[in-house]
N, C-alpha and C positions, 0 to 999 in steps of 0.2 A: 489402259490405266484411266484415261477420261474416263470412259464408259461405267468403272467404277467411283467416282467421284461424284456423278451424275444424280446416283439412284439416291445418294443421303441426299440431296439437295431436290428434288422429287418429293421425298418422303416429307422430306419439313416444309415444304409449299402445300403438300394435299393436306397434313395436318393443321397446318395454321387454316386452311380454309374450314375445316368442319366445325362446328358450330352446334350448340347441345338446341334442342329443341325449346320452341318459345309456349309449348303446350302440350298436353300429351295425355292419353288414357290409356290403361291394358285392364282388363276385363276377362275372364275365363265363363265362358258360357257352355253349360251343358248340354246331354243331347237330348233331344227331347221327341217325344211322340206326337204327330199333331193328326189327330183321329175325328173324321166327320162326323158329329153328332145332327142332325137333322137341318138347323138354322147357321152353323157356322163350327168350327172347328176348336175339340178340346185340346190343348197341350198339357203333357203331362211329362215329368223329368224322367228319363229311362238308364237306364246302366252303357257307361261307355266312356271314354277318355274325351274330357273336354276340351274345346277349343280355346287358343289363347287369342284373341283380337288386341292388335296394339295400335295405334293410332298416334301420328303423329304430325305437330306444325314445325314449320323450320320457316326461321324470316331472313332476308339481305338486304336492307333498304323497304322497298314496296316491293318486292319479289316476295311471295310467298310460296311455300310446296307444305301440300298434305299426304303422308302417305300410311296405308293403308295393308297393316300385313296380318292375316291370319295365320297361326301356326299350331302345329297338332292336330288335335281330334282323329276319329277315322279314318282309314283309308280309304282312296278313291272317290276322296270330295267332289262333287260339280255345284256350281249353281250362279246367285249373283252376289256381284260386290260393287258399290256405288260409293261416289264421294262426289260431294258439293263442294266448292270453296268458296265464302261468302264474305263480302268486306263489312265494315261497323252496319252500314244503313242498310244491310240486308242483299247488298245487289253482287250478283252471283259471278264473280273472275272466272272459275272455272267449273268444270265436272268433268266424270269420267265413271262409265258403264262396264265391266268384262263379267261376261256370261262364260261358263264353260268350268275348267279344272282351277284349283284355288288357285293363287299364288299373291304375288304383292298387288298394289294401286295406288296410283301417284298421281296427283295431276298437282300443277302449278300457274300461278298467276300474278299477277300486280291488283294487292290491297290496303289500304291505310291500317292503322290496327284499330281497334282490336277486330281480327280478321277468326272465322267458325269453321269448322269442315265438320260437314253433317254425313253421316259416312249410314251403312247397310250391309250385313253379311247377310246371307241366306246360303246356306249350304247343306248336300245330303252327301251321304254314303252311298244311296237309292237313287239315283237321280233321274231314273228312268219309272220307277216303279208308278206304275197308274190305279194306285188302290186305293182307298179310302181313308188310307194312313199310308203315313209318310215320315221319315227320321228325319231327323233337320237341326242344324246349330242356325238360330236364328238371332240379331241384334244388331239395334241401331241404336244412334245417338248423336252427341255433337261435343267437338271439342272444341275449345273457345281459348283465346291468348288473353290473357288478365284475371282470367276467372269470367268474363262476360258472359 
């Protein structure tokens, strides 16, 4: 009987702690062709189910966390995904690199606000393919607390 009295009282502590995000982007980027033309590489948008990038800041005090999720697009994504996290005057809390199969990126730090996370997807279906062209959901940007 404890052990049931437990879980509501669980449940309304991890709720009262989540907290809606202090900034945020989603973005659907498509896929796209990026084909060697002689001095540098043409992109051009190709047929295929696009990627969703969401991007998000979450604050607690000077705790901050940026996280970083791609979802959709094609199967058997590889490649990279990066985040910066940056406080007001530019000087960098945190980062965080993963190469290899999509999945989420988080990293977390201590920032005053308004605090930036400069994020990067690169992603292929191909991720091996060593040909002149290459498929790829590519985007970066930065998401900023205030509008900054």
């Amino acid at each position: 009987m404890r052990f049931s009295a437990s879980i509501p009282l669980f449940l309304l502590l991890a709720l009262s702690a989540c907290q809606p995000p202090t900034a945020g982007r989603e973005v659907e980027v498509p896929l796209r062709l990026y084909r060697w033309q002689g001095e540098g590489y043409l992109a051009e948008p190709i047929p295929g189910e696009p990627l969703k990038v969401r991007v998000y800041l979450y604050r607690q005090g000077r705790e901050v966390a940026a996280l970083l999720r791609p979802e959709g697009g094609e199967a058997g994504l590889e490649g990279t995904l990066a985040l910066v996290l940056e406080g007001p005057g530019g000087e960098r809390a945190a980062e965080a690199v993963r190469e290899g199969k999509a999945s989420f990126l988080q990293v977390r730090g201590k920032a005053d606000r308004p605090a930036c996370a400069f994020y990067l997807v690169s992603l292929s279906p191909d991720p091996w393919s060593e040909d002149l062209e290459v498929r790829l959901y590519h985007e970066s940007g930065r998401v900023c607390e205030g509008g900054r």
